[in-house]
C-alpha positions as CSV (number, residue, x, y, z in Angstrom):
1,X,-10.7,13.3,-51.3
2,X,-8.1,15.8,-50.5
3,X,-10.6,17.9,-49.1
4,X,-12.3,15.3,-47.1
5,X,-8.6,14.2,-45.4
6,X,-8.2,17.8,-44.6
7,X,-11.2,18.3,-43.0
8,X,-10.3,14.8,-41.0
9,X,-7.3,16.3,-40.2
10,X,-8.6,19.4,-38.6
11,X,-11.5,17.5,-36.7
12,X,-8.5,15.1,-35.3
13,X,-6.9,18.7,-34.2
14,X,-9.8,20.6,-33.2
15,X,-10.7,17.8,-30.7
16,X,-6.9,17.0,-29.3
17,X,-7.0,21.3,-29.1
18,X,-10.1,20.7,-26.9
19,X,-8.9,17.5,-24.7
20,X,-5.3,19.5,-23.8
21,X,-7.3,22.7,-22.9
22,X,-9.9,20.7,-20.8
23,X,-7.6,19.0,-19.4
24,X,-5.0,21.7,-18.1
25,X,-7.3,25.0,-17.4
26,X,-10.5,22.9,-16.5
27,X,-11.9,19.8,-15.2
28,X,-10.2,16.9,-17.7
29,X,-12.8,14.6,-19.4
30,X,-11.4,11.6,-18.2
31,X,-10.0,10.9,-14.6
32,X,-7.0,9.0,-15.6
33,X,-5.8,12.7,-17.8
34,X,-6.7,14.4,-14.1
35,X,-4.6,11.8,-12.4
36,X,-1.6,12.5,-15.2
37,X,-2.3,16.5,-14.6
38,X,-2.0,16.7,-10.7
39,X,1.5,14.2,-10.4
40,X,2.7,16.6,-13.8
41,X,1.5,19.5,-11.4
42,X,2.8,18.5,-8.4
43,X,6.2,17.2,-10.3
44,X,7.1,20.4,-11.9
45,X,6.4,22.6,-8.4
46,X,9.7,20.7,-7.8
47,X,12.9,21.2,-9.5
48,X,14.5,19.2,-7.0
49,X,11.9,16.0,-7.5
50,X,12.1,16.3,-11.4
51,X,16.0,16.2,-10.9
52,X,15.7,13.1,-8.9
53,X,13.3,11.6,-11.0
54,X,14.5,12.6,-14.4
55,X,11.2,11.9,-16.0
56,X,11.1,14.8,-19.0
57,X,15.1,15.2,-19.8
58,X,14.7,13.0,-22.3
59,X,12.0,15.4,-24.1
60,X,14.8,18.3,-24.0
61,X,13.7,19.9,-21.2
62,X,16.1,20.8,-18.7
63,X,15.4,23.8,-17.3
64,X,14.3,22.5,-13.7
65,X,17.6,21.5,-13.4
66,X,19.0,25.8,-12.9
67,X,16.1,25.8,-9.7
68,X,15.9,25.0,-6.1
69,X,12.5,24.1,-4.8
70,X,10.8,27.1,-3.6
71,X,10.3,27.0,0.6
72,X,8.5,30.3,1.2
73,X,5.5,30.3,2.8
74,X,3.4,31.8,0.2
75,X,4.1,28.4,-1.9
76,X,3.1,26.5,1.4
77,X,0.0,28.1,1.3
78,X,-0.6,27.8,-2.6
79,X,0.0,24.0,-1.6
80,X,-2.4,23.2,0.8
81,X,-5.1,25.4,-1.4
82,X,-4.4,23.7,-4.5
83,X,-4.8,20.2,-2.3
84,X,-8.1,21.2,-1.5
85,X,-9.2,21.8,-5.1
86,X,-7.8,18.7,-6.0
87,X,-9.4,16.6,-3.4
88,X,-13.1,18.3,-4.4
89,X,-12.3,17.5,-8.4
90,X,-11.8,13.9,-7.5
91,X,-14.9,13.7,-5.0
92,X,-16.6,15.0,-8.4
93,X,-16.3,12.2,-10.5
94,X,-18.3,9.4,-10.7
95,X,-17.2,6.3,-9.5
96,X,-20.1,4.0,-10.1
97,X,-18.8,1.1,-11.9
98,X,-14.8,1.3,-10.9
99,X,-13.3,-2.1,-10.8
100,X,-10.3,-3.4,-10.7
101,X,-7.3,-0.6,-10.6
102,X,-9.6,2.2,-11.6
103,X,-11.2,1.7,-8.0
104,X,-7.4,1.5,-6.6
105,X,-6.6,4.5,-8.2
106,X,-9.3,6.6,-7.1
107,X,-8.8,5.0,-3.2
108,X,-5.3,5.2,-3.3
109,X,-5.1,8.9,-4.1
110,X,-8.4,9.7,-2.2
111,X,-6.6,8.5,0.7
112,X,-3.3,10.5,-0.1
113,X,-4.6,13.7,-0.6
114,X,-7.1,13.4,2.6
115,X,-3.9,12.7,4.7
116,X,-2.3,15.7,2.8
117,X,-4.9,18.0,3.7
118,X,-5.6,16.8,7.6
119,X,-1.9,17.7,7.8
120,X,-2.1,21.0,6.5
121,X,-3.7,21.7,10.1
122,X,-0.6,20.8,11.3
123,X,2.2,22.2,9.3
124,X,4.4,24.1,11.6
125,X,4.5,21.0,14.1
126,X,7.9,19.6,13.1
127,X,11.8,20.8,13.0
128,X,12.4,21.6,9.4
129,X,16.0,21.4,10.1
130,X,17.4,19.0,12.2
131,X,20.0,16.3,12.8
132,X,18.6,13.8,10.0
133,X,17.1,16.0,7.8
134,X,17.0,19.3,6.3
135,X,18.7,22.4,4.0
136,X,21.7,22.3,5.6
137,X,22.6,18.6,4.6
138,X,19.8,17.7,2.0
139,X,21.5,20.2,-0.4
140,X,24.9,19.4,0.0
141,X,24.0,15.6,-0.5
142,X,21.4,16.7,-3.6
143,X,23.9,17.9,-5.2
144,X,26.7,15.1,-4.7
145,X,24.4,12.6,-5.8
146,X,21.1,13.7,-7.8
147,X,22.6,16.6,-9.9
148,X,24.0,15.4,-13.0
149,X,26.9,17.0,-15.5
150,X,27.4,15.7,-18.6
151,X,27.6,19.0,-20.5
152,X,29.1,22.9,-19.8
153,X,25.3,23.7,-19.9
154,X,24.9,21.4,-16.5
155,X,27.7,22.4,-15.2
156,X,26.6,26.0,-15.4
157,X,23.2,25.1,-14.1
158,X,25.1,23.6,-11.5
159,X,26.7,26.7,-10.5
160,X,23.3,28.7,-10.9
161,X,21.5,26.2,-8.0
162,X,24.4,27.1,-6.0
163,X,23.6,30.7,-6.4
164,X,19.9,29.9,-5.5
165,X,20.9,28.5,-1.8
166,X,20.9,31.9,-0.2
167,X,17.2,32.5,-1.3
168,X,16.1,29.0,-0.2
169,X,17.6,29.3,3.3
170,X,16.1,32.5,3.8
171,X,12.9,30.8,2.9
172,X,13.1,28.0,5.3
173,X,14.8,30.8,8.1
174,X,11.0,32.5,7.6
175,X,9.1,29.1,8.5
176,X,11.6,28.7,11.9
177,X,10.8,31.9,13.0
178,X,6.9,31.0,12.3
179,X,7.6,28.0,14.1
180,X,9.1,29.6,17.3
181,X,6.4,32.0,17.8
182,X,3.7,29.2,17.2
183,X,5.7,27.4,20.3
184,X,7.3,25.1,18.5
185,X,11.4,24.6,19.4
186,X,13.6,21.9,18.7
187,X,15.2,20.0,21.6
188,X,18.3,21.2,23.0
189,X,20.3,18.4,21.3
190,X,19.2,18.8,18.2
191,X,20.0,22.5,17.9
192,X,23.6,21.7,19.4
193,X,24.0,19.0,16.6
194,X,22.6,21.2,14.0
195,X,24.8,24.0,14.9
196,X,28.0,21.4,15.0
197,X,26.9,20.0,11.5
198,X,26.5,23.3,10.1
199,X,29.9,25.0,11.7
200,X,31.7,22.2,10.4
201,X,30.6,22.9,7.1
202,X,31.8,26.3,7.0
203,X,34.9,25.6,8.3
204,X,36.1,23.7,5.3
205,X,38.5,26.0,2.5
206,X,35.6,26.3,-0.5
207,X,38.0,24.0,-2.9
208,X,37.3,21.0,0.5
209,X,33.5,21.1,0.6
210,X,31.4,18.8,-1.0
211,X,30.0,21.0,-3.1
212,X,33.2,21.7,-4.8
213,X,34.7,18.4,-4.6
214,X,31.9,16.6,-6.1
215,X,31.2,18.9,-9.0
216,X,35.5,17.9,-9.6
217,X,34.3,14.4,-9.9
218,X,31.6,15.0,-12.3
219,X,33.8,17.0,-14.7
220,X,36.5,14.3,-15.2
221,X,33.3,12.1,-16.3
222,X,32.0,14.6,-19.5
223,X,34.6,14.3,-22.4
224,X,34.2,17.7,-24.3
225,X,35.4,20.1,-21.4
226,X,38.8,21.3,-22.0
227,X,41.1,22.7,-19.0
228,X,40.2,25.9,-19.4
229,X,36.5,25.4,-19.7
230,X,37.0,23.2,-16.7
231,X,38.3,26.0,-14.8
232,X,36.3,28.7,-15.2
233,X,33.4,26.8,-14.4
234,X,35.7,26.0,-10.7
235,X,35.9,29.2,-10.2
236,X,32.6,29.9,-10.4
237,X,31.7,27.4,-7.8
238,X,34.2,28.7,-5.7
239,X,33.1,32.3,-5.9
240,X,29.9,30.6,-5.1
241,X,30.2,28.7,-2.4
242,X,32.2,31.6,-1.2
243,X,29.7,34.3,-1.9
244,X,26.3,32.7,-1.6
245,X,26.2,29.2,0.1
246,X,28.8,30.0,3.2
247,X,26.6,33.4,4.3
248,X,23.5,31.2,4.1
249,X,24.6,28.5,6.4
250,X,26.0,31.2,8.7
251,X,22.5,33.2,8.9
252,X,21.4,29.9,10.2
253,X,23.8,29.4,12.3
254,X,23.6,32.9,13.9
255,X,19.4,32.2,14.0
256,X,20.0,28.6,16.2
257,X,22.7,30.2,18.4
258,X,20.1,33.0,19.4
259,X,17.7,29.8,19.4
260,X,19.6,27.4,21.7
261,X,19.0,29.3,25.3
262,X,15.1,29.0,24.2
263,X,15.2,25.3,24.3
264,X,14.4,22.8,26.4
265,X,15.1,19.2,26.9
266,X,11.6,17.9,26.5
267,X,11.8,15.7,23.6
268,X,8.2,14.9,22.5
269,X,5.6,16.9,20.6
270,X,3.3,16.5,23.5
271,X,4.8,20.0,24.4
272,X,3.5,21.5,21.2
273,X,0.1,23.5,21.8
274,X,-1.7,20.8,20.0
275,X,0.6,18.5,20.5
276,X,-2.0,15.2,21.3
277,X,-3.5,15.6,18.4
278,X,-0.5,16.1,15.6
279,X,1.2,12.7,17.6
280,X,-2.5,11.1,16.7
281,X,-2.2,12.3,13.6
282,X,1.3,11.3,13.2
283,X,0.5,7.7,13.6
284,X,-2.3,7.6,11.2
285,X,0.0,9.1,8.6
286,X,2.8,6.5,9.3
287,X,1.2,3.4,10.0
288,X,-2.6,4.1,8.0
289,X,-4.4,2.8,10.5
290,X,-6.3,4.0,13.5
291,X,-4.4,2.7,16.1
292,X,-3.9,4.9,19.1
293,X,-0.7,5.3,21.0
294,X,-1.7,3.4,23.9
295,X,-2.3,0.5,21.6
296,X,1.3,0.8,19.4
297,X,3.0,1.1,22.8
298,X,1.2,-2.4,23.8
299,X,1.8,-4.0,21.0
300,X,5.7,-2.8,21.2
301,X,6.0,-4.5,24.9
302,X,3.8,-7.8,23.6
303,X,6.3,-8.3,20.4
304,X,9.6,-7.3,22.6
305,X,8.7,-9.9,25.0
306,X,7.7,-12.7,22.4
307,X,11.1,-11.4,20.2
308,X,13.2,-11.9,23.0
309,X,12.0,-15.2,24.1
310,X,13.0,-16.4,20.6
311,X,16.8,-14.9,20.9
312,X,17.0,-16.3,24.4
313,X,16.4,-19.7,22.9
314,X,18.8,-19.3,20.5
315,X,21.5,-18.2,22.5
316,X,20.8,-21.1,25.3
317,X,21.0,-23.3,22.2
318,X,24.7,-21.9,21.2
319,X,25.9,-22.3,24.7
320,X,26.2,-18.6,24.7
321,X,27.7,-17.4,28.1
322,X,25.0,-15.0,30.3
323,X,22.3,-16.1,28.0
324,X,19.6,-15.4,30.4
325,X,20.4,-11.2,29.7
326,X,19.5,-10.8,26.0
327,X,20.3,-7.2,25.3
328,X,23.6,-7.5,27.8
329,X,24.8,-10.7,26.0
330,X,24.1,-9.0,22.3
331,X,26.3,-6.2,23.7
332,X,29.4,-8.6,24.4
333,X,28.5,-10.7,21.3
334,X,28.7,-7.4,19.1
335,X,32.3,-6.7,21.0
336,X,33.8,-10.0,19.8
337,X,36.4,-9.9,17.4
338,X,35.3,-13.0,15.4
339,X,32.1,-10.6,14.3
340,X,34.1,-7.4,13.9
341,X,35.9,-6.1,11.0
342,X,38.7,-3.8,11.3
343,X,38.7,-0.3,11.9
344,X,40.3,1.0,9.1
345,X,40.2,1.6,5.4
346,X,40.7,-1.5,4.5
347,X,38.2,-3.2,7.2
348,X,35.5,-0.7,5.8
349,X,36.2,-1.6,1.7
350,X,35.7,-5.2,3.1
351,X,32.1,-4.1,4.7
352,X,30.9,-2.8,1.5
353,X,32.5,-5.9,-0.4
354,X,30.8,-8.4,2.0
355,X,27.6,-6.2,1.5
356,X,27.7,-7.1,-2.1
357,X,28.4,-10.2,-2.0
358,X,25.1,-11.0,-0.2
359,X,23.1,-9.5,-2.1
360,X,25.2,-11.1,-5.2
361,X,23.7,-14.3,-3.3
362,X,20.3,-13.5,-2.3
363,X,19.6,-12.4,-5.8
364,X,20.1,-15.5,-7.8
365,X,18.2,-17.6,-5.0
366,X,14.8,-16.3,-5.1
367,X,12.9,-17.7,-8.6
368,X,10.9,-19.8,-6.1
369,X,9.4,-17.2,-4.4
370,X,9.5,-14.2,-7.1
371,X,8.1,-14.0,-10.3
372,X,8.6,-10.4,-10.7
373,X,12.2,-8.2,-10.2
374,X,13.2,-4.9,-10.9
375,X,15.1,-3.8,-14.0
376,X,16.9,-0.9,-11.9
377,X,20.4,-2.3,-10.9
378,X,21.6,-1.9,-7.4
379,X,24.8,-0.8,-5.6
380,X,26.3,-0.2,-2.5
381,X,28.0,2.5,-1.4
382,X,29.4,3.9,1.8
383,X,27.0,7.1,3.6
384,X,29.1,10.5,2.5
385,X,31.2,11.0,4.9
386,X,29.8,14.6,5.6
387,X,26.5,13.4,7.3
388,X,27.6,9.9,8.5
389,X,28.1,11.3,11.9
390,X,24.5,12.1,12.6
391,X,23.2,9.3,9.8
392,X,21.2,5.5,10.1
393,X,22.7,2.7,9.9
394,X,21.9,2.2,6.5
395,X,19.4,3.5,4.1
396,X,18.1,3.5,0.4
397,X,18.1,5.8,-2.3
398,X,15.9,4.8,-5.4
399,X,16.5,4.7,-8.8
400,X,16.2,7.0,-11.7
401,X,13.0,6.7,-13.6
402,X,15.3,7.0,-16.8
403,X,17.7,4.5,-16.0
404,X,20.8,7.0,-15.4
405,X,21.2,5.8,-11.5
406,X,21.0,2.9,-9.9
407,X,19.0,2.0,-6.5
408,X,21.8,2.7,-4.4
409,X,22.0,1.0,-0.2
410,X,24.4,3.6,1.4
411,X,26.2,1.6,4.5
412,X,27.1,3.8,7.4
413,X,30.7,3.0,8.3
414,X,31.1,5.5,10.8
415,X,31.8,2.7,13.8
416,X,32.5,-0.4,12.7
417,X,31.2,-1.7,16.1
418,X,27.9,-0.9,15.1
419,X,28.3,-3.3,12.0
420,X,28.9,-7.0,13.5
421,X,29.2,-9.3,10.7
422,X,25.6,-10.9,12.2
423,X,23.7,-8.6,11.6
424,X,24.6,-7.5,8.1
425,X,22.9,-10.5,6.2
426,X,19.4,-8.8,7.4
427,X,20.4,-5.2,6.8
428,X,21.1,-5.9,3.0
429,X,17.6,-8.1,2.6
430,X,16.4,-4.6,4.2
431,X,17.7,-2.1,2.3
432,X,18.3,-4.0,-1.1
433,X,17.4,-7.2,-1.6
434,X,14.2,-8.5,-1.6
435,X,13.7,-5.4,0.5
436,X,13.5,-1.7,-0.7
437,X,15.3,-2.5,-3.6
438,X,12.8,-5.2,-5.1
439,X,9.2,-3.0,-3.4
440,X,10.4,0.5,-5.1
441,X,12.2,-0.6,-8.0
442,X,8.8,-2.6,-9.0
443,X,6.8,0.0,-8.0
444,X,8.8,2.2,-10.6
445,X,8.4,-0.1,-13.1
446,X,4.8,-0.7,-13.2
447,X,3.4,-0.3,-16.3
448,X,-0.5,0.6,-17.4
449,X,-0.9,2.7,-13.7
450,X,-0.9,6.5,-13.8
451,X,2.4,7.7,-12.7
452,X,1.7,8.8,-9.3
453,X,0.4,5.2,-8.4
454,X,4.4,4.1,-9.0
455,X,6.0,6.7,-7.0
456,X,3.3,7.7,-4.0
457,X,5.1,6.7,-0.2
458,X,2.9,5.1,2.1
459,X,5.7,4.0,5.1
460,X,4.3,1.5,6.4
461,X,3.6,-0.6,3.2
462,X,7.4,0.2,2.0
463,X,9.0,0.0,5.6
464,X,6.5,-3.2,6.7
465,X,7.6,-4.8,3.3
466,X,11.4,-4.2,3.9
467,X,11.2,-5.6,7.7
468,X,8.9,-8.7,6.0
469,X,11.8,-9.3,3.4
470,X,14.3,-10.0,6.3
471,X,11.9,-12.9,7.7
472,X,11.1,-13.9,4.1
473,X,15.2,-14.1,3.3
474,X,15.4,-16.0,6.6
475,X,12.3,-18.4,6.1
476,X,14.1,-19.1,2.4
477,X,17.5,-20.4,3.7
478,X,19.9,-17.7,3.4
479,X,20.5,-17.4,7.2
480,X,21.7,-21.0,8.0
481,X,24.1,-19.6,11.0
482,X,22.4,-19.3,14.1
483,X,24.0,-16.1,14.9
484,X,22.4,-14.7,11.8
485,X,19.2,-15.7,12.9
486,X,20.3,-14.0,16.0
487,X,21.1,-11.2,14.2
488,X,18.1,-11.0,12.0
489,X,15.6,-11.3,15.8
490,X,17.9,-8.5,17.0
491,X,16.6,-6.4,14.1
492,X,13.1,-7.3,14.3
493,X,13.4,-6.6,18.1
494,X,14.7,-3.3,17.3
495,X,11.5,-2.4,15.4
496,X,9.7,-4.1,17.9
497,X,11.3,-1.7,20.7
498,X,10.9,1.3,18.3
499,X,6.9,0.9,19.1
500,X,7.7,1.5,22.6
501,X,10.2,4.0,22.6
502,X,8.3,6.5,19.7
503,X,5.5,6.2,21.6
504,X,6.8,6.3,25.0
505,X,8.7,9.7,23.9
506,X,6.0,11.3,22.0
507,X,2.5,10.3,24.1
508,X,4.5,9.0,27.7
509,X,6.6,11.7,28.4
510,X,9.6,10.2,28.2
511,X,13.1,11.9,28.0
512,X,15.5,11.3,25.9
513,X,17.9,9.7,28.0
514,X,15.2,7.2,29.5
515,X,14.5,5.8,25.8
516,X,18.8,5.8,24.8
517,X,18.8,3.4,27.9
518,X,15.5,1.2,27.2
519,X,16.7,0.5,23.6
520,X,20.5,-0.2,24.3
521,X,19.4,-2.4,27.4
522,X,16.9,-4.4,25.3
523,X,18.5,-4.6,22.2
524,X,22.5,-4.6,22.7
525,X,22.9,-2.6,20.0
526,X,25.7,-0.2,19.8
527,X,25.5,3.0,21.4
528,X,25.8,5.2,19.0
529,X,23.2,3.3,17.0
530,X,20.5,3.6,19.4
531,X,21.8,7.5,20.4
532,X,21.1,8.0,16.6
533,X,18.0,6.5,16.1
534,X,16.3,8.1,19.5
535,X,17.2,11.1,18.1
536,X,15.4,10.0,14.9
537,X,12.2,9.7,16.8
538,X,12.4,12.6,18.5
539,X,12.4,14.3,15.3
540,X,10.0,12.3,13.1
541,X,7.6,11.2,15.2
542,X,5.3,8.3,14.5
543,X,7.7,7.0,11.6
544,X,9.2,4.2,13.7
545,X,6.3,2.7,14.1
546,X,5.5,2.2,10.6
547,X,7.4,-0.6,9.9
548,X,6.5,-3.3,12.4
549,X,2.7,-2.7,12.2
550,X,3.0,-3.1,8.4
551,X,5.2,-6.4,8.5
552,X,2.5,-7.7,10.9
553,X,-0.4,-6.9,8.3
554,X,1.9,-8.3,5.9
555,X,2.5,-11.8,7.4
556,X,-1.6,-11.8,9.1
557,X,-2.7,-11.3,4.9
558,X,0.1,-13.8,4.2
559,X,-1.4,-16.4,6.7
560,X,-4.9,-16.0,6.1
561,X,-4.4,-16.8,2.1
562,X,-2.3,-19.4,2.9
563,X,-4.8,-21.0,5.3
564,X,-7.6,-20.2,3.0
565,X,-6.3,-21.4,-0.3
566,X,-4.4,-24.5,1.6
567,X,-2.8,-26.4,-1.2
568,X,-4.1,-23.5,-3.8
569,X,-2.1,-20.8,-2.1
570,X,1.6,-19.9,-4.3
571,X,4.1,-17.5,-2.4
572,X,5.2,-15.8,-5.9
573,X,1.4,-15.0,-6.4
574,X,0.7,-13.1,-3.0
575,X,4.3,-11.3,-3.5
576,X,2.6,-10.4,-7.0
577,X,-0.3,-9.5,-5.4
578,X,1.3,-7.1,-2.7
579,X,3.7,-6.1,-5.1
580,X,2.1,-5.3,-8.5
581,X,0.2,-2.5,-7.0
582,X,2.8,0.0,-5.4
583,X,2.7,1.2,-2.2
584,X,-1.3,1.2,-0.6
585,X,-2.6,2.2,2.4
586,X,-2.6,-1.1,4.9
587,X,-6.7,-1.0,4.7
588,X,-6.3,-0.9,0.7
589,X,-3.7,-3.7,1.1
590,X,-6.0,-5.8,2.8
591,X,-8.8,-5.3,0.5
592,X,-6.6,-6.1,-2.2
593,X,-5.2,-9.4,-0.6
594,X,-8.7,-10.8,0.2
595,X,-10.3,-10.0,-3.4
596,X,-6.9,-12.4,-4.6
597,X,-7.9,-15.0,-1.7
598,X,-11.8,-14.8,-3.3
599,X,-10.6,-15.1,-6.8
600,X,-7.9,-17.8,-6.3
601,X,-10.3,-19.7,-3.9
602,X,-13.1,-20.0,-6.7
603,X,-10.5,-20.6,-9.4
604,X,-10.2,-24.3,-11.3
């Protein structure tokens, strides 16, 4: 008997010994261990993404957590040749007989990785360091927030991705140099208000910056540091920040002040050599469809004029004075005082308070039209002060896969004119609740999916979902006042106009200037808003338009069930439906929706 468990034992071994070789140096057996072997792949190229995602600290291994991502060009290249093994592994699988979520999974990623590799074609056609985005405030703002220290050995590690920055700039110095000579420059603005960002920066005494201030913060949190422990690991960062960070910001800075008299103020890629066909590409990457420019910009001017017929209405209805100028009387409305708050410390603790408070609200009203939440908790916090400058209005940052950090809406308080108490009902459904918050923290969650299925970005599924959860907030009774309403058309206007104005830059030609004054004129948003978010475009083209085409898919699959299934159709079961199965391409979405429709139709 003995001997028979033994030789059991070693089958049992001999076999797994055969399935973890197969599936790390060959072809895996099965698809769903190829699946688990190109997100582990992908994952652990990353220090920075494991960090964030904190997916294998609990196993005890940490070491990711010492490392920057590497930027050199030989890893770009090592990229885009390991995508194109990957995408001729999957095409060899069989896929007779997938149903169900096998089938999603292979579409899903088919699609993913085919997008991946088109844009390999164009990878030196974008401005790797810019006003939004990009070394110079990622890191700072990586290691504020996603860095974690609750040990000397983190601290240390802290200190050691600090020492790494001067490699990583160099790195990403290479590909701007790679860039200029392929013809690509950033605008004249953007240099300007990287070089600004960036001097700033520098400026600051080492014990002032971020990087030092923040690292204070986490100390005080873990419990057996002593003084002197506490100290030297200071010092370090000083020395640091000192020795390695500052000299890598200023070899960046010297680079874009040799830069700046080479740029122009053409702000779309239609000045790139091959320019027509990244923008084309663009689109398809943002919105997954086929849609060409001419048509985005069409449907931009349709939806703007439909939008503001509706806030027109509205404002007639309230007795509003010079109603007949929508974007003109949105400007005076947004001066008012009744829809202001303060400018000053106090006015901006109130902002975030208020923020909370709705979404305190929205949260415990929604059983009727949810089944499904997130387990991740949400907060709100206030944009560091560093970037807010330059930053959105508002944005999300998800969760920890481990449970160590919550969703989080940052709130940019910057000018408090740019946040009038109408609008910020629709911002938090947005950002939080039953927006970003409820799509990513589910798709997090989802259990029985291979990993890459619960983290994989598709924009305009994630971006059409958040700008579908203001409507859906709206439609469900939380925006009773008419000047929320007001406020929640303004927004959906604003996406509306984004069509127009990303395409209009990008494919029309136009300047920079000429799209600042479209957007204020139409929408009445503050200034400095729309100043920020033109220079968003101008610097990731196509995204805009992401999230207005994918509400509209949302609400034309939401109608057609509900027309289809008449007293059959449940709102909690389509939000399961769109939900359950992370982020999809639109075309996937829709495939999904109407196999539901079939199924539910045929039901009992």
């Amino acid at each position: 008997m003995k001997k028979i468990i033994l030789r059991t034992l070693a089958v049992i071994v001999l076999v797994v010994a055969v399935l973890v070789i197969n599936t790390i140096w060959f072809k895996p057996f099965f698809i769903r261990a190829f699946y688990e072997r190109i997100f582990a792949e992908f994952a652990f190229d990353s220090p920075e993404i494991l960090s964030r995602l904190r997916l294998v600290e609990g196993l005890g291994i940490q070491g990711h957590n010492r490392k920057l991502d590497d930027a050199s060009e030989a890893e770009a290249a090592r990229q885009v040749a390991k995508l194109h093994d990957i995408q001729k592994m999957l095409h060899s699988y069989d896929t007779t007989g997938m149903r169900g979520q096998d089938r999603l999974n292979y579409q899903v990623l088919d699609w993913y990785i085919a997008k991946e590799v088109a844009g390999a074609t164009f990878r030196y056609d974008n401005y790797p360091v810019n006003q939004m985005f990009g070394v110079q405030n990622d890191f700072p703002a990586f290691m504020a927030s996603v860095h974690q220290v609750h040990n000397r050995r983190d601290a240390d590690y802290y200190n050691e991705r600090l020492a790494a920055v001067r490699v990583k700039f160099a790195q990403v110095l290479e590909g701007l140099k790679i860039r200029e000579q392929h013809g690509v420059v950033p605008p004249t603005f953007v240099v300007d208000k990287v070089l600004a960002e960036m001097a700033g920066l520098v400026a600051q005494q080492p014990e002032q910056s971020i990087l030092y201030t923040s690292l204070v913060e986490k100390l005080k949190k873990v419990k057996d540091l002593d003084a002197t422990e506490q100290a030297e690991i200071l010092a370090e960062t000083k020395r640091q920040i000192t020795g390695n960070v500052y000299p890598a910001y200023r070899d960046l800075i010297a680079y874009f002040t040799a830069l700046r008299p080479r740029s122009t103020t053409d702000a779309g890629v239609w000045k790139f050599p091959d320019g027509k066909a990244y923008y084309a590409y663009c689109l398809k990457q943002y919105t997954t469809t086929n849609l060409t420019a001419a048509q985005i910009h069409a449907l931009g001017v349709s939806e703007v004029a439909r939008i503001t017929a509706e806030m027109h209405a509205i404002l007639q209805a309230e007795k509003v004075a010079g109603a007949d100028s929508v974007g003109a009387t949105m400007v005076r409305l947004g001066e008012e005082p009744r829809f202001l708050y303060p400018d000053t410390d106090s006015g901006r603790t109130q902002i975030l308070a208020d923020y909370r408070r709705i979404l305190t609200e929205v949260d415990k009203g929604l059983s009727g039209a949810f089944r499904i939440r997130p387990k991740a908790k949400l907060e709100v916090d206030r944009v560091p002060k560093f970037k807010e400058k330059t930053s959105p209005g508002a944005y999300y940052e998800f969760a920890a896969l481990d449970g160590s950090r919550p969703g989080i809406f940052y709130a940019s308080l910057y000018d408090v004119k740019a946040t009038p108490k109408f609008g910020m009902r629709t911002l938090a459904y947005h950002e939080g609740i039953p927006g970003h918050h409820f799509q990513i923290g589910i798709a997090q969650e989802l259990q029985g999916l291979p990993t890459f299925r619960t983290v994989i970005p598709f924009p305009t599924y994630g971006e059409g979902w958040a700008l579908y959860a203001e409507r859906l907030a709206s439609e469900l009774g939380f925006e009773k006042d008419p000047y929320d309403n007001l406020g929640r058309l303004r927004a959906e206007l604003f996406r509306a106009v984004r069509l127009v104005v990303d395409t209009g830059i990008h494919d029309q030609r136009w300047t920079r200037e000429q799209a600042i004054n479209y957007m204020h004129r139409t929408t009445g948003m503050a200034l400095s808003d729309v100043t920020a978010e033109v220079e968003r475009y101008i610097v990731m083209p196509g995204q805009a338009c992401s999230y207005k085409v994918g509400m509209l898919k949302i609400l034309e699959l939401r109608a057609r069930a509900q027309q289809t299934l008449g007293p059959k159709f449940d709102l909690r079961d389509f939000h399961d439906v769109v939900l359950k199965n992370g982020a999809l391409p639109l075309e996937v979405l829709e495939q999904v929706v109407n196999e539901y429709i079939a199924t539910k139709k045929t039901a009992a």
